[in-house]
N, C-alpha and C positions, 0 to 999 in steps of 0.2 A: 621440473626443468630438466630439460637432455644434457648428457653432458659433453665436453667439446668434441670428441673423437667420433660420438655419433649425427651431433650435428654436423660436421665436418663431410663427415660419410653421406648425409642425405644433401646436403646442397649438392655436392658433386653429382648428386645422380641425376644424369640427365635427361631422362624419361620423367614428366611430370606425375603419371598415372604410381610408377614404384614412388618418388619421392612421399607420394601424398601416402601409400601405402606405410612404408616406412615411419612414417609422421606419428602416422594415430598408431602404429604401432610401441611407438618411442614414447610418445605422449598420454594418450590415452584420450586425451583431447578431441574436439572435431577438428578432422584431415585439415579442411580447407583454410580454417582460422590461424592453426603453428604454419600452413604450407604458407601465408598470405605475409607472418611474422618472421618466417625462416627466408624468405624472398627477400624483405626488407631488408632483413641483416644482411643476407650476403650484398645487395645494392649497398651499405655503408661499407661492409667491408673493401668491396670494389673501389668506393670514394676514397676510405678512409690509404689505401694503397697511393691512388693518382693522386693525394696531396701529400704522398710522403711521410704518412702517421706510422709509424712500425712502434714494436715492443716498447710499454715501456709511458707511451706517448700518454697514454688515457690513463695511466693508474692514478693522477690526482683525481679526477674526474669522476671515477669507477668509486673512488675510494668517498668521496664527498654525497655523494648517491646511495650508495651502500652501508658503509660502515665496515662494521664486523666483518659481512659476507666478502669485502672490497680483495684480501691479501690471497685467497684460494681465488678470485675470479683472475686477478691480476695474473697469478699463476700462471694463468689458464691458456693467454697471449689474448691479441687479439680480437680474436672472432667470438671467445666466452665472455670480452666485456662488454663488445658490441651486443651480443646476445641479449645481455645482461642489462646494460642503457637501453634497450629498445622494451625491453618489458616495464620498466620504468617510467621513462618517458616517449609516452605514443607519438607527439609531433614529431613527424618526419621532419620538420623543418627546423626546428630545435636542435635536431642532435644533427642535422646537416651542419649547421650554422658552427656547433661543438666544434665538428673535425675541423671544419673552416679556420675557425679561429686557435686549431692545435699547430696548420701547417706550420712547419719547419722553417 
């Protein structure tokens, strides 16, 4: 797993060719698969903003998912627990449904 600061740093990158670069470099994994997973998350992160989820908002969620690993992801803000939920649970429509039913 990447840790928040570098996933952070590849979503932003705007040129898909470096992100994917970056990826397997981060990962070690095949490019296309974390760039396909890293996509994802930033798309929830994107939702989980427009319905108003901030800090804070997922740690029961993160934490009932997890466990142990739940208090260092929680940490993490945001974007590491999304990270985090998406390796977990692959339905995209699941963890929509999550933020949905987190709004404010």
């Amino acid at each position: 797993m990447i840790d928040t600061d570098t996933a952070t740093r590849i979503a932003a990158e705007p040129d898909p060719d470096t992100r994917t670069r970056l990826l397997h470099a981060a990962t070690g994994h095949h490019a296309r698969t974390a760039l396909a997973h890293l996509e994802h998350t930033r798309d929830l992160l994107a939702l989980a903003a427009d319905l108003g989820i901030g800090e804070g908002d997922l740690d029961d969620a993160v934490h009932t998912a997890f466990g142990k690993q739940a208090a260092s992801v929680n940490n993490g803000g945001t974007l590491a627990q999304l990270a985090l939920l998406t390796e977990g649970i692959r339905d995209r429509d699941a963890i929509r449904a999550l933020l949905e039913n987190l709004r404010p």
